[in-house]
Rosetta silent file (secondary structure, phi, psi, omega in degrees, C-alpha in Angstrom):
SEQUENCE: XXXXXXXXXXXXXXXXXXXXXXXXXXXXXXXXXXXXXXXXXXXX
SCORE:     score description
SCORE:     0.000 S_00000001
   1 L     0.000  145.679 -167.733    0.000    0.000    0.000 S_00000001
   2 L   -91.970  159.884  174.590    1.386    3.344   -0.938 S_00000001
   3 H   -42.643  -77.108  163.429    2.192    5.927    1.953 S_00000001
   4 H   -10.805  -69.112 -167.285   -0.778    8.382    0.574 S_00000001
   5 H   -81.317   -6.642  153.270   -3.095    5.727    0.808 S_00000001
   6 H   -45.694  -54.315  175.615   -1.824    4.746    4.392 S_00000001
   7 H   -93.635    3.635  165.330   -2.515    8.379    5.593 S_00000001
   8 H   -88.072  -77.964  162.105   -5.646    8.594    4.038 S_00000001
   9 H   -18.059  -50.299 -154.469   -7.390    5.497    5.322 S_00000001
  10 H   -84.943   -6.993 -176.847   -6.260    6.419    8.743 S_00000001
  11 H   -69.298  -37.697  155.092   -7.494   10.033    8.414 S_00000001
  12 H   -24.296  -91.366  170.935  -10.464    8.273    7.400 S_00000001
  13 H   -27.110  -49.005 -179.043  -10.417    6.250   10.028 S_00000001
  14 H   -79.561  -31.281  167.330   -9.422    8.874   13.186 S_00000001
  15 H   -79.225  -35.080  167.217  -12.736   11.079   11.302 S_00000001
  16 H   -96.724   24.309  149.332  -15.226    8.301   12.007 S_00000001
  17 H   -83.840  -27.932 -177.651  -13.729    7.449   15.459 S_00000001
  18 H   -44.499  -85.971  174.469  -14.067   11.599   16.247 S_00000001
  19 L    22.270  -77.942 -133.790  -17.640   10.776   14.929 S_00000001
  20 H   -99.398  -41.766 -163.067  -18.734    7.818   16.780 S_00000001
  21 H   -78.908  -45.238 -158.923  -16.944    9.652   20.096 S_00000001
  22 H   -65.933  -59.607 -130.200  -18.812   13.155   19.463 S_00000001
  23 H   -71.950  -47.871  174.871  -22.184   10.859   18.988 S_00000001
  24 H   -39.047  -45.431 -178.405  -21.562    8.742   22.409 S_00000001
  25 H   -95.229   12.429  163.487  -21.027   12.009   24.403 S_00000001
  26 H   -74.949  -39.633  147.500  -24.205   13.458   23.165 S_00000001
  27 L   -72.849    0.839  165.890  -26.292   10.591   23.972 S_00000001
  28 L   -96.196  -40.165 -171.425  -24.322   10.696   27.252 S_00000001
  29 L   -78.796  -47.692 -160.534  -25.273   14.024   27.581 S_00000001
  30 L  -142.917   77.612 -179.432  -29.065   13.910   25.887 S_00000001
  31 H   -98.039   22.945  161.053  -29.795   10.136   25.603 S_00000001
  32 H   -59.201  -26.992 -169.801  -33.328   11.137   24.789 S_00000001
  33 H   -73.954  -49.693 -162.339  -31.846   12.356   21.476 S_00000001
  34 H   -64.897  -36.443 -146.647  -29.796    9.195   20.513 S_00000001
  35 H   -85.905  -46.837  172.922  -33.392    7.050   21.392 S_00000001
  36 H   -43.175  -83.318 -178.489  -35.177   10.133   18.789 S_00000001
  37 H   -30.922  -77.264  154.222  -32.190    9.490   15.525 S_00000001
  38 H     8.874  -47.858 -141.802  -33.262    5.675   16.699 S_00000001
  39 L    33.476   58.158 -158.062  -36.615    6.050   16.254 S_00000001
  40 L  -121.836  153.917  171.911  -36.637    3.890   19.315 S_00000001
  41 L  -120.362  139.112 -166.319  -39.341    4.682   22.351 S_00000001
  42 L  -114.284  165.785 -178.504  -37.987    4.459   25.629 S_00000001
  43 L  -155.188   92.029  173.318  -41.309    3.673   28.529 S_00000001
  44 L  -167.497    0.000    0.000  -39.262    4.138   31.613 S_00000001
């Protein structure tokens, strides 16, 4: 694999872990919201 695509994948890669990190401390934060995106019903 060439260098380029070696630093691409992982930029790739480190932008959907931000992602994924951002979404967790939002639904940490709001987890009414995460259940809403979900279309999930929480009865609790």
């Amino acid at each position: 694999m060439k260098p380029a695509a070696r630093w691409f994948l992982a930029g790739v890669a480190a932008a959907l872990l931000g992602l994924g990190l951002a979404a967790v401390f939002v639904a940490y934060q709001k987890p009414e919201l995460l259940l809403d995106w979900a279309n999930l019903r929480y009865c609790g």
